[in-house]
N, C-alpha and C positions, 0 to 999 in steps of 0.2 A: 504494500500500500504506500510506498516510500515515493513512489510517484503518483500526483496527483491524476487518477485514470480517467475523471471527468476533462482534464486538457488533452487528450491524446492519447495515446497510445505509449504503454510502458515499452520500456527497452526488455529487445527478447533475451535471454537470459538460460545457458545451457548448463546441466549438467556432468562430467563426464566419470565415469567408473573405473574406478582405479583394479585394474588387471587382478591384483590381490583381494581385492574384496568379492570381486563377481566369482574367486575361485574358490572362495570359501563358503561364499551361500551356495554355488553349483556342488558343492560337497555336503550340505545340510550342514552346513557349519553357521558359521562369522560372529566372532565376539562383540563386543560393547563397542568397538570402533567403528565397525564396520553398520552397527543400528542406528550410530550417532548420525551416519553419512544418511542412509535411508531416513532419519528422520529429517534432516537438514532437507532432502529432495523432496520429502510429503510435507515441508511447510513449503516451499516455492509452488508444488500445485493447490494447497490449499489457498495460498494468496492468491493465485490464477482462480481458480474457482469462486471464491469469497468476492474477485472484481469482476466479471461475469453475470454472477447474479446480483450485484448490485447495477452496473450496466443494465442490463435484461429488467430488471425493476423499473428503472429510469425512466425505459422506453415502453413501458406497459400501461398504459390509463388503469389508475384505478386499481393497481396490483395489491397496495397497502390498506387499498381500503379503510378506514377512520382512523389509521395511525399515524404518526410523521411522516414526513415528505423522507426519500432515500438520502438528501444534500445532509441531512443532521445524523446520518450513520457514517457517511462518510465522514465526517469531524472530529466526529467523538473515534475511529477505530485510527484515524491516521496520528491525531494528535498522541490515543497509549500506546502506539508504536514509537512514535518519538520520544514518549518519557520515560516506557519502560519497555523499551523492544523483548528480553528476554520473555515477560510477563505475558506478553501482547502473542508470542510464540508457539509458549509454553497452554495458554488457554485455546488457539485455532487449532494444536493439533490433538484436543482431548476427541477421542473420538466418535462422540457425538454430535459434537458440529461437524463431525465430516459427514456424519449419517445425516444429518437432518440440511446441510449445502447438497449433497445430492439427490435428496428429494426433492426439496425446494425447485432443484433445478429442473426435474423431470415433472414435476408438475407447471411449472411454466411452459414447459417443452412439450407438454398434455401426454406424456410415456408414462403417469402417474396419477394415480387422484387418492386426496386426501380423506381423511373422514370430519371435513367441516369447509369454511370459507378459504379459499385463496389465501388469506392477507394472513390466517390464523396461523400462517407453516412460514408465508413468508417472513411476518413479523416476528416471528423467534429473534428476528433480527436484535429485535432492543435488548432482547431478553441479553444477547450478546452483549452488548455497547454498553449494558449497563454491569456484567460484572469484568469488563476489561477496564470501566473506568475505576470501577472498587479497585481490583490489581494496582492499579497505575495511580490511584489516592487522587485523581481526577473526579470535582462534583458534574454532575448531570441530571436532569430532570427531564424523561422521558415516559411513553407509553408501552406498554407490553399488549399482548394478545393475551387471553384466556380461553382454556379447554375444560369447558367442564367446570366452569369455577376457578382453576386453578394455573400460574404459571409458573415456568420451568425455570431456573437459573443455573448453567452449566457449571460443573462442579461445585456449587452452591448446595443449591435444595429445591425444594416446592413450597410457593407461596400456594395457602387454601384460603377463598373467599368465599364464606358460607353468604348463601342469596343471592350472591351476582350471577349474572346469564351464562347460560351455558359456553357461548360465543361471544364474548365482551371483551372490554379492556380494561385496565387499570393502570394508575398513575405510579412510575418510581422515583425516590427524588435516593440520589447517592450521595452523600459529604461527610468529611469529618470521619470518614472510614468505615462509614455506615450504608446498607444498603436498608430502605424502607419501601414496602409494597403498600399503596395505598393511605398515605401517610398522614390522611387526616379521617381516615377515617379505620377500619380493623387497622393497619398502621405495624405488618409482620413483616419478619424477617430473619435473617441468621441471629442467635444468642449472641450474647456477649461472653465470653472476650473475645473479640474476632480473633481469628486464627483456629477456629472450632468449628469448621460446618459442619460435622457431623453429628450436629447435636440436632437436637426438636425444642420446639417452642410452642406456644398458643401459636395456631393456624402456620405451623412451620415444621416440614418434613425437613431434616438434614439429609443430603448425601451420605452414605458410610462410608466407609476404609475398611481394608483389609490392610494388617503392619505388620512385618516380619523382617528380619535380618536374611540379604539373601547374599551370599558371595562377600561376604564383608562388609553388606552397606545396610543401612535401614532404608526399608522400598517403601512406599504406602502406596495402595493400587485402589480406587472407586469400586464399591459393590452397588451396584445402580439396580434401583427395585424402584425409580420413579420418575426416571426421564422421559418423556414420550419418544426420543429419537435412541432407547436404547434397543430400540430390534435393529434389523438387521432392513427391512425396506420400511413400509409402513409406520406410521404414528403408533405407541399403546396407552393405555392408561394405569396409572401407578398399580403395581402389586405388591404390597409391601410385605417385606421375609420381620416375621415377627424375632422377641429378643434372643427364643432359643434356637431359630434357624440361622439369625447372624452371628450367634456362639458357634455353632459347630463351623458356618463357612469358615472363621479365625479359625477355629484349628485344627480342619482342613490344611489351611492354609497354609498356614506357620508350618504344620508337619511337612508338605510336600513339597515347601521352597527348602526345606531341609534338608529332606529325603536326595532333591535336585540338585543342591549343592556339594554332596557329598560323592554324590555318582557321578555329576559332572560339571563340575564348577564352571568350565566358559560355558556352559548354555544355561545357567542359572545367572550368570553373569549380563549375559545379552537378553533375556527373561526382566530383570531388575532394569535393563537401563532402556527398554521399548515398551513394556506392558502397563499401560493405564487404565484399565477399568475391565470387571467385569460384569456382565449383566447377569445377572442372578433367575432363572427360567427355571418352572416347576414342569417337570418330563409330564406328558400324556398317560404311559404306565410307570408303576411304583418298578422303582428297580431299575431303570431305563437310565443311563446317564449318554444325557444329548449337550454339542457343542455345535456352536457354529462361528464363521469371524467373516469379513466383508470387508473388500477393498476402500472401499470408503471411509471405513474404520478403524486403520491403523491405528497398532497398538491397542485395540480393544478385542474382546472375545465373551463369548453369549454361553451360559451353559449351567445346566442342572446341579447340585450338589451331588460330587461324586460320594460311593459307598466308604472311601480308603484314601489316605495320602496317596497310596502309589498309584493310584486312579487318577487323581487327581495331578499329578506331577506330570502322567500321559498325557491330559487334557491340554495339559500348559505348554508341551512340548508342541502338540500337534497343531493345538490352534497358533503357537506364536511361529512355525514353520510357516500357516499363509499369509502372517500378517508378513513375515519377511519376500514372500514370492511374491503378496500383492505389490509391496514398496519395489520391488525389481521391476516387477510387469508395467510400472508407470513409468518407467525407466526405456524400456527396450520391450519388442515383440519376439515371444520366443516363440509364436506358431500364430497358421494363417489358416484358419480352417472355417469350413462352412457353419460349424456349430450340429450339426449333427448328432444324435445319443446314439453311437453304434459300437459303442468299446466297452471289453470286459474289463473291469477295475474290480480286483479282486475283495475289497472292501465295502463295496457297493452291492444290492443289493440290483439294481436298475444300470443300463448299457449310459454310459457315458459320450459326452461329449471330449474332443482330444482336449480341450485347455482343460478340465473337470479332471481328464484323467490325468494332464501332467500335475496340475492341484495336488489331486489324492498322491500321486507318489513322491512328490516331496515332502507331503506329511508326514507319509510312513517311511519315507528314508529316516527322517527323525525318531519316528516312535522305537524304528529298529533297531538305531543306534542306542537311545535311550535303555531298552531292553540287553543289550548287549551289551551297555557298563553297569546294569543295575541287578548282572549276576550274580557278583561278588558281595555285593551289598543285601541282597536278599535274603532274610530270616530262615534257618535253614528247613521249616515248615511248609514255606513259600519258594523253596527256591524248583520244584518240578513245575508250577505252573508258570513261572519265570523262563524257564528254559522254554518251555512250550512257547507260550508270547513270540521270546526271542524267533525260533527255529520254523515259525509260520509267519511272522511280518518279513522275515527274511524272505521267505519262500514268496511272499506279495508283492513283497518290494520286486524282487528280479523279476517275477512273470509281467508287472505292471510298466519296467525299464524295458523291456523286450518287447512288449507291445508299441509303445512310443517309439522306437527304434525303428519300428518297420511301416511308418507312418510319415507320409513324404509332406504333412504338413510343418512338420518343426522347420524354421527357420534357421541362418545360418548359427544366430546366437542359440537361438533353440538347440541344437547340434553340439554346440559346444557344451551348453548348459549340463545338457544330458551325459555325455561325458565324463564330467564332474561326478553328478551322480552316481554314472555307473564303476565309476573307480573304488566304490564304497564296499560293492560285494565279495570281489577275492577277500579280503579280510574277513568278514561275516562268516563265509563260506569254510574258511579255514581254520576257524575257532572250534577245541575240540571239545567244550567245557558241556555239549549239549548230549546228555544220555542217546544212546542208539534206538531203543525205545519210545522215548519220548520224539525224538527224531520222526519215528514212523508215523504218529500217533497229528503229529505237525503238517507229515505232509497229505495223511489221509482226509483232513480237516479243510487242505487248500485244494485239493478235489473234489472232496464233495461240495464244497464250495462252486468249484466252477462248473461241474455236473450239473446241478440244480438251475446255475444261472445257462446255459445252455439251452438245458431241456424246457423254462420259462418263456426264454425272450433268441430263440433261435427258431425259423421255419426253413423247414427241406422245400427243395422246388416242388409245387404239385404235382408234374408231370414223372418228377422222381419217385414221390413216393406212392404214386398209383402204381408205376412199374414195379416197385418192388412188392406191392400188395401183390399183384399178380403173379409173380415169381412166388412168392408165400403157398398161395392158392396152388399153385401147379406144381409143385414140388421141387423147382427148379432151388440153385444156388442164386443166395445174393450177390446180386454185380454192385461194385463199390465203385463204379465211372460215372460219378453223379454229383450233380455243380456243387457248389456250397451253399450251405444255408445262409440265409440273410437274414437280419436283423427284426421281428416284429415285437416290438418291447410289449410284455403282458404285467403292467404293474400292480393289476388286482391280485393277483396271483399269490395266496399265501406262503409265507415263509418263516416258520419256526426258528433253524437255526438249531435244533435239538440235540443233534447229532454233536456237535462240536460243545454246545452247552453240559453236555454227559462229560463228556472229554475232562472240560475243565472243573466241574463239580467234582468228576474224581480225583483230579491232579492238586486242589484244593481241600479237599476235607467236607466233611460234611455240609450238605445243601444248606444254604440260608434263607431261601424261598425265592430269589432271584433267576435260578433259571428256567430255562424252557422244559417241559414237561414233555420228555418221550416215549414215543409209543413202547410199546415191547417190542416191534421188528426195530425200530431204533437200537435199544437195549441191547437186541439181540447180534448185529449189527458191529456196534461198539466194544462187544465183545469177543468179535470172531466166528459166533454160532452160526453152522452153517442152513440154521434153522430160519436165517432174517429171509430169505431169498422166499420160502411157502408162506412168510408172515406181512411181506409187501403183497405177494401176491392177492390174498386174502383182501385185505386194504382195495385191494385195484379192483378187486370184484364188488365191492361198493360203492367207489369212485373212478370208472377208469379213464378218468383225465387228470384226478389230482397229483401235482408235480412233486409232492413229498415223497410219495411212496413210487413214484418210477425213478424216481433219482437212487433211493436205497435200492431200487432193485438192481438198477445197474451196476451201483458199488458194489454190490453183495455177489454179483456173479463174476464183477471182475476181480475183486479180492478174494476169488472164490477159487481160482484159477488162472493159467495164462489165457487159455484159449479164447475167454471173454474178455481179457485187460481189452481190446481193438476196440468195442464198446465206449469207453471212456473219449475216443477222438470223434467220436456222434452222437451223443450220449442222445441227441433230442430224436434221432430218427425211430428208434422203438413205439414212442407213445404215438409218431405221427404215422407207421405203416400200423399198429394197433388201431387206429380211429378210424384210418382209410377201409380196414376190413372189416369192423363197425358198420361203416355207411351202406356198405355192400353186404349186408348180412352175415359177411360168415365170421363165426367164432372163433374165437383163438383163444389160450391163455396166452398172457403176458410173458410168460416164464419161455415159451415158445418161440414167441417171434423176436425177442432179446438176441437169446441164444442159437435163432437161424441168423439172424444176422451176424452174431457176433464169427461163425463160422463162415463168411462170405469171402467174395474173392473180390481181387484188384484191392486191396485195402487201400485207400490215398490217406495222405495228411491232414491235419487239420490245420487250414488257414483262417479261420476265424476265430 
């Protein structure tokens, strides 16, 4: 804002990446130096965005609707840039004015709509201008928007006006170090002695904190349970974590910046010097620990209370792995692709888009490494389902670098990036600390994994698998000279996940009612019994389209034998020549037509 942007046009302004740092984030890496840099680059586009949509304001009739004209934001943001540029910095890049500049923006741009009036999202603005002027010990007397009664002050709090309109405004006056909402009349705001927002008052939510010593330092990061710009697109309204749900997130917390520090201090280090806020979200099922983070949001992350430090320590790994690829991708284009959902990501549940799938694997290049220094450290209780973790993100991690690999949209940094990446595996791979058992047990789990998501969201050509219906029918062998399947994403398509949840409920100890409840051919299955193969069956003669029970059957005939492993490179073509012969009346079991195919000839690869 250092240039006034109502005279013209600022000076364009580059930044360039220092060889060292791009090779440390392409490795899942980069200390606190290299986040100082990323953050330095997301305040130069936040200041491009922030002049933008005041621009865009400018030239909008009527955008602000009953509030100040846009000439009294521009005054009040450039004059606390000039008194206290750090302050002035330190408040555009909390990451909720990133979220709520890019709405704003895309609701001008109508890619958006809000849940109230225009001016209601755009005028956050004052909300702005009035705690940079607090920062910066500049008085101001300005207007705010209201939601609901109530406005938002970034890393502030929430002003509540009991009786005011749903959609209204109210008056702030700031001096003397004081912010006042309403000030002559409810007349709230932060407690006294300033330097405490996180307290409550009459008609006064505080912000919280989380505080912990990470890497050497004291962190304090925002637990946001009532900004409306703490989701990730959309406006919300406050949900506030009562006093014993913000006892456990501290320690949570404190534990897993701990846990982080000990296993690996540069990335508890780079964690401490990029992570501002999290948003605190109550999961849909009990048990369920969901994370999400947003380009827009650097340095912020959304996500349920996890069960465990060490849960939680993953959490922090993975989401702050995309706050660091977002900050690059504003940087440089690492791929050009249509946007498409047709790629298996081994952690996903639904076919992927390539930029989504290079996302997920530089998360899990993280969570993998994380797993794989958090061996040593692991309670000797804990340390088989540790290994496990390790020995199957590894196994997600490479199947997910081999995919990208062979994908002609990575660009040339794309290419390189990858590289970085994939230099991470020999080491992983070569690590002998992971039982031979558990090993198996690892990669049985990344199969059925990708068995399941096949036999869901993969279809055989029609005219293929009418011929081999017919081949079935007439006793002939299966011919395997037949296209590949393409991509029809089925996301109703239930998905337990039981199989794997068995896994680790054994490798941990006794259930704690968090996993998935499997069947007995599951059980059976996860056992070795070569009894799961008549107990899917069974299953499919109740259902013979549900994709749980053809996926085990598949496993269960290919770990049953070699002669069936060929199976696993089709896994989807069984359930689609079973339905073709369906259509046409004739019966089959399922155990049948598996195991004719799996005996077929011309075997080809599987390219998808």
């Amino acid at each position: 804002m250092q240039t006034d942007g109502r005279s013209g046009p600022a000076r364009a302004a580059h930044h360039l990446i220092p060889s060292a740092y791009f090779q440390d984030l392409a490795a899942g890496r980069g200390g606190p130096e290299t986040i100082r840099f990323l953050r330095t680059t997301e305040y130069s586009r936040r200041l491009l965005l922030l002049r933008v949509l005041l621009g865009t304001i400018a030239a909008t009739p009527g955008a602000l609707g009953p509030l100040p004209g846009v000439d009294s934001a521009w005054d009040t943001l450039t004059a606390v840039q000039e008194h206290a540029p750090e302050d002035f910095q330190e408040l555009l890049l909390n990451p909720q004015i990133g979220v709520w500049l890019g709405h704003s923006l895309r609701r001008l741009s109508r890619t958006a709509w809000g849940d109230g009036p225009l001016w209601t999202d755009l005028g956050h603005l004052y909300a702005v201008c009035s705690v940079a002027a607090l920062r910066a010990g500049l008085r101001l007397r300005t207007t705010v928007p209201l939601r609901d009664g109530a406005a938002m002050f970034p890393t502030l709090g929430l002003a509540r006006l009991p009786g005011r309109p749903h959609w209204g405004t109210a008056e702030v006056v700031v001096e003397a170090g004081r912010l006042r909402v309403d000030p002559y009349g409810a007349c709230v705001g932060p407690p006294e002695p300033p330097g405490t927002p996180d307290g409550d008052a009459p008609g006064w939510q505080g912000l919280r904190r989380l505080r912990a010593d990470v890497a050497g330092r004291p962190v304090d990061v925002w637990l946001d349970d009532i900004d409306p710009y703490r989701d990730l697109s959309e406006p919300l309204p406050p949900e506030r974590l009562d006093k014993d749900e913000t006892a456990r997130w501290q320690e949570r917390f404190t534990r897993a910046t701990a846990l982080l520090t000990r296993s690996d201090p540069s990335m508890a280090a780079a964690v401490a010097e990029g992570l501002r806020t999290i948003t605190a979200v109550r999961p849909a099922k009990p048990g369920v620990v969901v994370s999400a983070s947003s380009g827009d949001a650097f340095g912020g992350m959304l996500a349920s209370l996890p069960p465990d430090p060490v849960t939680l320590a993953v959490t922090l790994v993975h989401e702050f792995q995309h706050t660091k690829l977002g900050g690059l991708l504003h940087l440089l284009t690492l791929e050009q692709d249509s946007g498409a959902e047709r790629h298996y990501a081994p952690w996903r549940d639904d076919p992927r888009p390539l930029g989504g799938l290079l996302q997920g694997a530089y998360a899990f290049l993280g969570i993998t490494d994380f797993w794989c220094r958090y061996l040593d450290e692991a309670p000797r209780a804990e340390r088989p389902l540790a290994e496990f973790e390790f020995a199957l993100r590894r196994r997600q991690t490479q199947d997910a670098l081999r995919v990208l690999d062979a994908d002609p949209g990575l660009t040339a940094h794309g290419r390189r990036f990858l590289r970085g990446m994939t230099a991470r595996l020999p080491s992983w791979w070569a690590d002998n600390r992971i039982r031979p058992d558990i090993a198996a047990l690892a990669e049985f789990a990344a199969t059925d994994h990708r068995t399941g998501w096949r036999i869901r969201h993969l279809s055989p050509a029609p005219d293929d698998v009418r011929a081999l219906a017919r081949a079935f029918v007439a006793g002939a062998a299966a011919d395997w000279r037949i296209a590949e399947s393409f991509v029809v994403p089925d996301l109703a398509a239930p998905w337990s996940h039981a199989r794997t949840g068995l896994i680790r409920q054994r490798l941990a100890g006794p259930a704690d009612g968090t996993w998935p409840e499997p069947s007995d051919a599951d059980r059976a299955l996860v056992a070795r019994d070569p009894a799961a193969t008549d107990a899917y069956a069974r299953l499919l003669a109740d259902d013979p389209e549900a994709p749980e029970p053809w996926t085990g059957l598949v496993l269960a005939l290919a770990t049953g034998g070699p002669a069936a492993g060929p199976l696993l490179r089709r896994p989807e073509l069984p359930r689609a020549v079973h339905r073709e012969l369906r259509v046409t009346g004739t019966a089959a079991d399922p155990r049948h037509v598996a195991c004719w195919l799996a005996a077929g000839t011309a075997w080809p690869s599987s390219g998808n």
